[in-house]
Backbone as CSV, one residue per row, in Angstrom:
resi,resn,N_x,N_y,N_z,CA_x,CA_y,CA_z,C_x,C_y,C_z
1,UNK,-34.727,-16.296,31.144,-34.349,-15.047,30.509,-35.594,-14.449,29.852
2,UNK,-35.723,-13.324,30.374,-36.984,-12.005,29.393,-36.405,-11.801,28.217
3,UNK,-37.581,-11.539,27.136,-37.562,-10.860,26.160,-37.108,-9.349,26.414
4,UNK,-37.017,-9.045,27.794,-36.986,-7.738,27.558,-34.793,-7.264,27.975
5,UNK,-34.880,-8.481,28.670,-33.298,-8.574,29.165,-32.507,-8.817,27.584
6,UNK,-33.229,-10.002,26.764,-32.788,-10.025,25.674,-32.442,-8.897,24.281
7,UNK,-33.213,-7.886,24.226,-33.326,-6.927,23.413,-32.700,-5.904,23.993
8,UNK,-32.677,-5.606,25.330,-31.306,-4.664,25.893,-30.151,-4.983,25.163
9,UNK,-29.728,-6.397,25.368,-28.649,-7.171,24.499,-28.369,-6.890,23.633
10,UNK,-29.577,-6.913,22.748,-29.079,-6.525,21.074,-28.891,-5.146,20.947
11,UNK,-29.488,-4.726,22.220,-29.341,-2.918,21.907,-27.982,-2.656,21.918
12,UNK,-27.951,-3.054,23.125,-26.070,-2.568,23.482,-24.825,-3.375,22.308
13,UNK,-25.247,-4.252,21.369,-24.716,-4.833,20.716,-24.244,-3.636,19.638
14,UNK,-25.736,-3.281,19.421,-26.082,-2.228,18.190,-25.263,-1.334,18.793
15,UNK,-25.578,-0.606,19.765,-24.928,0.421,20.196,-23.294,0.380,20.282
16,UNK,-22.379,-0.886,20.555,-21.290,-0.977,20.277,-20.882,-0.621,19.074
17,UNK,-21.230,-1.694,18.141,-21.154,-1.929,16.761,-21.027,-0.501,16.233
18,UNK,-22.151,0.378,16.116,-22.022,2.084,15.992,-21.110,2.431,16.369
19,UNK,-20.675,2.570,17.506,-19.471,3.397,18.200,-18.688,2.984,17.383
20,UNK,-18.140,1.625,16.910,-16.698,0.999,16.676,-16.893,1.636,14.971
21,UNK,-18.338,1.679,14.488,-18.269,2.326,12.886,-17.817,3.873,12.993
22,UNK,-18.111,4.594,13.931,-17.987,5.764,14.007,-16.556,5.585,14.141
23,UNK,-16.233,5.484,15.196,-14.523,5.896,15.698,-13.944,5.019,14.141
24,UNK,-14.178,3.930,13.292,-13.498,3.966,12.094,-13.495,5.121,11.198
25,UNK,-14.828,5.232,11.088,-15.171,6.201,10.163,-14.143,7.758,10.447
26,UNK,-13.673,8.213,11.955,-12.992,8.753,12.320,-11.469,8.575,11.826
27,UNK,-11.065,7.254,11.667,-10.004,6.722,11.059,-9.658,7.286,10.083
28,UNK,-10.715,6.952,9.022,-10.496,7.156,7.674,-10.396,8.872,7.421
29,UNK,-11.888,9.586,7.976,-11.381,11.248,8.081,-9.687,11.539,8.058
30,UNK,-9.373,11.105,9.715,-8.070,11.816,9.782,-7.014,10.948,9.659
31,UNK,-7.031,10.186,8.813,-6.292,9.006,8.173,-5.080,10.342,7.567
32,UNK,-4.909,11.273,6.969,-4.060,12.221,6.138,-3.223,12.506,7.061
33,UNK,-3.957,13.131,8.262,-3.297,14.012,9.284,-2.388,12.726,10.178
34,UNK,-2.849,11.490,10.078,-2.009,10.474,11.164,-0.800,10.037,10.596
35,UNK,-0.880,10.005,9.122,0.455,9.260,8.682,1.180,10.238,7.920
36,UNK,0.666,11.606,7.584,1.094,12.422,6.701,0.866,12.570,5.215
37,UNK,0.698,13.220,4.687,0.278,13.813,2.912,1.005,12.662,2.118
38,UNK,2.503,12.514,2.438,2.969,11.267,1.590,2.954,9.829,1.760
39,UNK,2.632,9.506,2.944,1.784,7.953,3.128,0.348,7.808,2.645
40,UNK,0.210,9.201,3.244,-1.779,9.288,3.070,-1.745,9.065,1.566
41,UNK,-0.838,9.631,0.506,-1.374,9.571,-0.553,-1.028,7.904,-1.390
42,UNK,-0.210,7.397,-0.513,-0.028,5.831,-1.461,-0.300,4.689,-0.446
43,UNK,-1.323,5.501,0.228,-2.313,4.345,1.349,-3.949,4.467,1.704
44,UNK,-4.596,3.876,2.183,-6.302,3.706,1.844,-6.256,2.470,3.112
45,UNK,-6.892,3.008,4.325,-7.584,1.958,5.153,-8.739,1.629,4.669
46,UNK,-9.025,0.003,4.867,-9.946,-0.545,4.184,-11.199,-1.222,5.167
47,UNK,-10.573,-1.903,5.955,-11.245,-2.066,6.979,-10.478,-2.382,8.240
48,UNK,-11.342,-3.042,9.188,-11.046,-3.411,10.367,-11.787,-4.962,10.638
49,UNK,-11.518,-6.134,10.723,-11.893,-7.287,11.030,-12.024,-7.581,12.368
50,UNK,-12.910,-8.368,12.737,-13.398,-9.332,14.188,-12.055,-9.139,14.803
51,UNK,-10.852,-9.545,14.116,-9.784,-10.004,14.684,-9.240,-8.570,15.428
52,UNK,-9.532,-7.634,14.719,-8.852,-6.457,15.529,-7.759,-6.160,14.389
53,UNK,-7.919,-6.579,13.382,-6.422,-6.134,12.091,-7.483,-5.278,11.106
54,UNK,-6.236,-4.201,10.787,-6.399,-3.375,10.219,-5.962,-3.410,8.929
55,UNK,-6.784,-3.320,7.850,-6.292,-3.623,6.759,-6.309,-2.584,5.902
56,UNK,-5.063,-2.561,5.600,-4.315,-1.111,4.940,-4.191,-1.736,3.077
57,UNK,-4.627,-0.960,2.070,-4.526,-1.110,0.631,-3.084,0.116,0.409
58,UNK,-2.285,-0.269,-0.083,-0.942,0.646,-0.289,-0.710,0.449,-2.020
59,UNK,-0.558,1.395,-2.407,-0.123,1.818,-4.103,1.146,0.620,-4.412
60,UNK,1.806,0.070,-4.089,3.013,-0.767,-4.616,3.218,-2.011,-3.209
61,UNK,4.073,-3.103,-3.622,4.390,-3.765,-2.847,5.916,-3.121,-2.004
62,UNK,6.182,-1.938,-2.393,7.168,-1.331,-1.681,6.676,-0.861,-0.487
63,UNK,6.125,0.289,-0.899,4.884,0.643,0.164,4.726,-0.180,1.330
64,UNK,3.753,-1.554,1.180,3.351,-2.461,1.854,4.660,-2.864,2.666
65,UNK,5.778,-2.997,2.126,6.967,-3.635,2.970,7.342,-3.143,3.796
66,UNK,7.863,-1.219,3.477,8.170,-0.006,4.164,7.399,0.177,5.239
67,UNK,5.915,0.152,5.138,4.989,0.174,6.222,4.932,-0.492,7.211
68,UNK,5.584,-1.778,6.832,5.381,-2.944,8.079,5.954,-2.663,9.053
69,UNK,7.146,-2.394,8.884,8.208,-1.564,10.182,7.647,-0.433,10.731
70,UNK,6.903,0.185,10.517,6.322,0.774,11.232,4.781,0.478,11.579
71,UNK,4.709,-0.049,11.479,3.208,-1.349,12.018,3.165,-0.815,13.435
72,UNK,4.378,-0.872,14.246,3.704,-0.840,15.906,3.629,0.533,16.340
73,UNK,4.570,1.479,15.813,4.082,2.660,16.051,2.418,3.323,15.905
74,UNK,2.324,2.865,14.552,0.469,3.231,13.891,-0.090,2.679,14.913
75,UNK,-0.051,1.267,14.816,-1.258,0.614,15.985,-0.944,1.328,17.307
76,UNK,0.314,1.519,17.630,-0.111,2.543,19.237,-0.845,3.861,19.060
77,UNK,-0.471,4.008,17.979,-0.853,5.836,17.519,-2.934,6.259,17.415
78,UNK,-2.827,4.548,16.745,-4.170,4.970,16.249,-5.124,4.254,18.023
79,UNK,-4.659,3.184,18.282,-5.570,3.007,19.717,-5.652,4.074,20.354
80,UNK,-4.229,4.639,20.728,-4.401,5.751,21.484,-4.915,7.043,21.213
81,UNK,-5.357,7.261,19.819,-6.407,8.353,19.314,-7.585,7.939,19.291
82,UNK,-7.985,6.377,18.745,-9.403,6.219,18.228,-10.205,5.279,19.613
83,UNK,-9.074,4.470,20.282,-9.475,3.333,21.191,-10.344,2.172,20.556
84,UNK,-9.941,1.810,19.037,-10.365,0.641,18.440,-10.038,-0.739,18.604
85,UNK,-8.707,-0.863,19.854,-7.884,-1.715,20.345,-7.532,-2.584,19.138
86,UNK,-6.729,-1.881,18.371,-5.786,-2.600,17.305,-5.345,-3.039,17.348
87,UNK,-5.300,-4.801,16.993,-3.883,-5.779,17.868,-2.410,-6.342,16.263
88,UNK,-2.821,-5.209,15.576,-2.093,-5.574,13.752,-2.893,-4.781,12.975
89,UNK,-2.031,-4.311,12.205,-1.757,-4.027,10.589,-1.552,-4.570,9.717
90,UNK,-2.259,-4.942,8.667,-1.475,-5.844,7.418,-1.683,-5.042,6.355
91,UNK,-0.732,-4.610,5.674,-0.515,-3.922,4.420,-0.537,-4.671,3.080
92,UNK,-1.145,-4.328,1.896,-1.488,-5.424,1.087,-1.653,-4.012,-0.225
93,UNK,-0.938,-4.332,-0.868,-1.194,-3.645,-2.490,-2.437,-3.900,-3.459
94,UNK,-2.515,-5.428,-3.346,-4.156,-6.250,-3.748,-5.058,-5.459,-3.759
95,UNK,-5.724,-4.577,-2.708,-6.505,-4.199,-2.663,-6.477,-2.783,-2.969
96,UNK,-5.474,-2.468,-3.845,-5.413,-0.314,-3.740,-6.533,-0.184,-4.772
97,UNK,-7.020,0.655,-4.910,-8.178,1.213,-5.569,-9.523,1.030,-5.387
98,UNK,-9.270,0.591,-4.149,-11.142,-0.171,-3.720,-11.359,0.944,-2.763
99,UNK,-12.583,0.993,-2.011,-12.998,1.683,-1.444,-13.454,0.998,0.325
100,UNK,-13.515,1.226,0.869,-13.162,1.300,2.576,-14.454,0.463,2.497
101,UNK,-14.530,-0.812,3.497,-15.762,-1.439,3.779,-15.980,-1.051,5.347
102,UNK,-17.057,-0.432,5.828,-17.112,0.381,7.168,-17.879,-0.827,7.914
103,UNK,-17.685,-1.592,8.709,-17.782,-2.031,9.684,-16.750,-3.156,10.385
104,UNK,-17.191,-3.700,10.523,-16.572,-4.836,10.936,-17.163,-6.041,11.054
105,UNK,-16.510,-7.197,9.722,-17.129,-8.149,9.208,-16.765,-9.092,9.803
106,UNK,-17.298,-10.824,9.791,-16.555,-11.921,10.453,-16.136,-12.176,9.051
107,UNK,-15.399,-13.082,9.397,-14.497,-13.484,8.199,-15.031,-14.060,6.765
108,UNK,-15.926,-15.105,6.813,-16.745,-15.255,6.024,-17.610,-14.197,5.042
109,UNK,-17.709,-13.332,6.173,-18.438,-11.888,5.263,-17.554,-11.673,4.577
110,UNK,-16.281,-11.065,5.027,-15.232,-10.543,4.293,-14.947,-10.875,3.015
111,UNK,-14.385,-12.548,3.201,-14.245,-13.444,2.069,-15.224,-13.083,0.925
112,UNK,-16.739,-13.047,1.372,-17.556,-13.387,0.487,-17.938,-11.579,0.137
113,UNK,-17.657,-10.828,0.381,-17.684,-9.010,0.186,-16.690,-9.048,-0.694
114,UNK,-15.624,-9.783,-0.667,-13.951,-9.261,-1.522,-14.251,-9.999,-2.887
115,UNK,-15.044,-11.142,-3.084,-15.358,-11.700,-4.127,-16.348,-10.441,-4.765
116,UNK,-17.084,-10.359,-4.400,-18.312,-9.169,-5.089,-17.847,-7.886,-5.078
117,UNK,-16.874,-7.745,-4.461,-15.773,-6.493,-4.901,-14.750,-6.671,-6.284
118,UNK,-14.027,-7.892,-6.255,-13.224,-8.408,-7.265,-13.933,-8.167,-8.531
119,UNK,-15.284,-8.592,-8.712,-16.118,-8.951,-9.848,-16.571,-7.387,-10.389
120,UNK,-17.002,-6.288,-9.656,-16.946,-4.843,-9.901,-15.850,-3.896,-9.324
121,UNK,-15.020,-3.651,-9.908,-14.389,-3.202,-9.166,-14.978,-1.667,-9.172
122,UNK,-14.331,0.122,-8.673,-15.123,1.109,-8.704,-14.611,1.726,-9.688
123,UNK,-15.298,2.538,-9.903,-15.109,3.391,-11.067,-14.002,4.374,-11.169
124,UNK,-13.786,4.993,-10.081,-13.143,6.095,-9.449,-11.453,5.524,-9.074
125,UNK,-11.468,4.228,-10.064,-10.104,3.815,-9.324,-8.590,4.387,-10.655
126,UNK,-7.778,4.414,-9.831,-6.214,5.074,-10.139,-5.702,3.858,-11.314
127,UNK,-5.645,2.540,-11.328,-5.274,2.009,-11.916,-5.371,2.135,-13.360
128,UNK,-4.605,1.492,-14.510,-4.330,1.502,-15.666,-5.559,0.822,-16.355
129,UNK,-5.919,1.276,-17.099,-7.018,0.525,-17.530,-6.459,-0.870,-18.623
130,UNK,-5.408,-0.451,-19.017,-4.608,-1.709,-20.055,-2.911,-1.959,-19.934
131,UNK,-2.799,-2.670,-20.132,-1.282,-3.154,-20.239,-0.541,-2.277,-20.454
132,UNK,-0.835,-1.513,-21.941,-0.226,-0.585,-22.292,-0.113,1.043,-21.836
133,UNK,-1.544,1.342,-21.309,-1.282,2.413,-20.341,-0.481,2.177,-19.377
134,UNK,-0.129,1.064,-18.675,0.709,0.747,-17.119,1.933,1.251,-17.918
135,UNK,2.318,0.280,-19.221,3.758,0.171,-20.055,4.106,1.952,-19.958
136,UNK,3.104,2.609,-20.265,3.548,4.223,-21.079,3.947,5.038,-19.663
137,UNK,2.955,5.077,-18.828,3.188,5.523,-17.383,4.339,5.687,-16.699
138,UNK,4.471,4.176,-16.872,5.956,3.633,-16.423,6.930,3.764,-17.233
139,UNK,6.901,4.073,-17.987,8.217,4.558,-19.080,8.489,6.279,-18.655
140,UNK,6.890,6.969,-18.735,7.145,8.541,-18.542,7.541,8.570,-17.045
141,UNK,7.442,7.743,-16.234,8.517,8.033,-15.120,9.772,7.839,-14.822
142,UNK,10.111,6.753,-15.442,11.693,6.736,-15.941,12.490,7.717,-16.476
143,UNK,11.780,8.044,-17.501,12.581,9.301,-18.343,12.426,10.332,-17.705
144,UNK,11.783,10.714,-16.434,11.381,11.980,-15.721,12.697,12.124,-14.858
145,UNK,12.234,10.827,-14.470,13.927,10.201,-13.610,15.397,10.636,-14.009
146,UNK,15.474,9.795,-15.075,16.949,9.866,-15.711,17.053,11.002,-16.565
147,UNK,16.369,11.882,-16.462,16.699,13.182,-17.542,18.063,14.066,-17.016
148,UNK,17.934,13.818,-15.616,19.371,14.869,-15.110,20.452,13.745,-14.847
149,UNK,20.326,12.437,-15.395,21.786,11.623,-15.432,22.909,12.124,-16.525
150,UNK,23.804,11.581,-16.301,24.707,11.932,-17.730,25.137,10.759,-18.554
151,UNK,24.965,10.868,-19.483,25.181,9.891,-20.115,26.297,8.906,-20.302
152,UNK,26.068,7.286,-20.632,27.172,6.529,-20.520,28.088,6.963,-22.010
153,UNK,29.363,6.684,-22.130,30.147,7.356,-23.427,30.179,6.290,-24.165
154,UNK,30.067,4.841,-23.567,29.783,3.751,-24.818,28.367,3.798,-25.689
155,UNK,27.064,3.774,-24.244,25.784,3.347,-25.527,25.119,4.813,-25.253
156,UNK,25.217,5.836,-24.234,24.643,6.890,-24.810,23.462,6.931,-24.010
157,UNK,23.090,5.938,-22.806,22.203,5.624,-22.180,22.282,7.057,-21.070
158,UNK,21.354,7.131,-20.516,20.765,7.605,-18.624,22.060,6.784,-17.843
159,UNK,23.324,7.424,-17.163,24.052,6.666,-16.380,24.041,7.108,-14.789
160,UNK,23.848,6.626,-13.613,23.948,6.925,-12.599,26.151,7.438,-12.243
161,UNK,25.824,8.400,-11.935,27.168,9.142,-11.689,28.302,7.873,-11.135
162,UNK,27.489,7.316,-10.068,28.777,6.234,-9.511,28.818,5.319,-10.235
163,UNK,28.419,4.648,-11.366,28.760,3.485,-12.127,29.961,4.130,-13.322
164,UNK,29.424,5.646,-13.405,30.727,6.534,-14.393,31.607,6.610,-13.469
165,UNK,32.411,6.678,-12.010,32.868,7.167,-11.331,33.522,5.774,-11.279
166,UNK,33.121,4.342,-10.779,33.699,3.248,-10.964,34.093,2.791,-11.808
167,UNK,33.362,2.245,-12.963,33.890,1.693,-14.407,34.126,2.700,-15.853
168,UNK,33.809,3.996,-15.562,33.697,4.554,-16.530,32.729,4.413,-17.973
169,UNK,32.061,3.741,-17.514,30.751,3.582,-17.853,29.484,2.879,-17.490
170,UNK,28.608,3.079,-17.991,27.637,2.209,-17.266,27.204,0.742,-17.431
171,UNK,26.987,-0.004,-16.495,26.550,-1.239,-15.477,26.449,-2.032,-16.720
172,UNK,25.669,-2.085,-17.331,25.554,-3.016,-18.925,26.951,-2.662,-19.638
173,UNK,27.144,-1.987,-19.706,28.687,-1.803,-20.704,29.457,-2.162,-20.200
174,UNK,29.874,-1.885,-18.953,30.895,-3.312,-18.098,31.044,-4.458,-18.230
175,UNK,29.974,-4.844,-17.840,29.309,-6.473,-17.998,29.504,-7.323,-19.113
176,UNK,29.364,-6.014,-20.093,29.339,-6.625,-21.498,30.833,-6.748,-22.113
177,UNK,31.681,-5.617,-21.255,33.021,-5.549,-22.310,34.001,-6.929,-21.110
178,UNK,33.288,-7.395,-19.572,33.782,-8.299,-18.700,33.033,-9.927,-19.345
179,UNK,32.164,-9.767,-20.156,32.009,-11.481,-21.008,32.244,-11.437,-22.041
180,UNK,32.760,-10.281,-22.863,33.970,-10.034,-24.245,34.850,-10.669,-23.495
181,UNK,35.749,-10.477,-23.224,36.704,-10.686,-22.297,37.077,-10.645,-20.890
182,UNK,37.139,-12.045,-21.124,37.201,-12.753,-19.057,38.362,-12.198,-18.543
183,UNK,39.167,-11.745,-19.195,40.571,-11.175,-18.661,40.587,-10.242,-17.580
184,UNK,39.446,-9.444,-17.718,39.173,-8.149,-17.077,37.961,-8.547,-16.149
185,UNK,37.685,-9.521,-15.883,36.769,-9.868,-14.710,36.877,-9.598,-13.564
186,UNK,36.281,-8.914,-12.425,37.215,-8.813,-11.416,36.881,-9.624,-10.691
187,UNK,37.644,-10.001,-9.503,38.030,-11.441,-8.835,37.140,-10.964,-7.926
């Protein structure tokens, strides 16, 4: 074997490797337009591994679950736009607020990139900076929620209409007036 047969090699290696960063990098562009404004916004492709899996960062572990079922549609959707031959999707919440690693690592890289990611995370990220910001967040969406419920007539709470429509009041006040008294338990 030539040195010169050899360095073609690495060329065309290089030259793969590019293509497969580009057509990601293509990914991520029209990442909005493939899944739509309301996936796009509580999802972040992160990378693409040796293996051919695509690793998706999603805002909640709901997200991540919801997505899976549609796992084979995307992977047909996106081969057949990008030709990255996608053989999986794995959706993972772990990673939302990080930023896209553009190539394609062997595994070991990965491993050892996600550690030195863990340790800084970016600046630019969505998350709560403390306990108590998550606590307040999550409270002002509740009450955003339950503002057009009507209220239960025992404690005065946010009641969902069908728990007034069944017990005549709400879900805790049942419960509570059914271990006052077992009489009224229903079978």
């Amino acid at each position: 074997m030539s040195f010169e047969s050899l360095n073609r090699v690495i060329r065309q290696l290089r030259q793969t490797h590019w293509q497969e960063q580009q057509a990601f990098q293509r990914l991520l562009d029209e990442w909005p337009q493939l899944v739509g404004p309301a996936v796009s916004a509580q999802t972040q492709p992160l990378r693409l591994t040796q293996k051919r899996v695509l690793q998706v960062a999603t805002s909640s572990g709901v997200w991540a679950h919801n997505l899976s079922f549609e796992r084979q549609n995307l992977i047909k959707k996106l081969n057949d736009r990008f030709n990255l031959d996608i053989v999986d999707i794995f959706f993972s919440s772990s990673q939302w607020g990080r930023s896209p690693l553009h190539g394609f690592l062997p595994d070991r890289a990965e491993a050892a990139d996600l550690t030195v990611q863990e340790k800084s995370p970016p600046s630019n990220s969505l998350l709560p900076r403390d306990a108590r910001e998550a606590f307040e967040q999550w409270a002002k969406a509740v009450q955003a929620r339950s503002r057009s419920l009507p209220d239960c007539p025992c404690c005065h709470c946010p009641t969902p209409p069908m728990e007034l429509d069944r017990w005549g009041c709400c879900g805790l006040c049942e419960a509570r007036k059914s271990l006052e008294n077992p009489d009224l338990r229903p079978l």
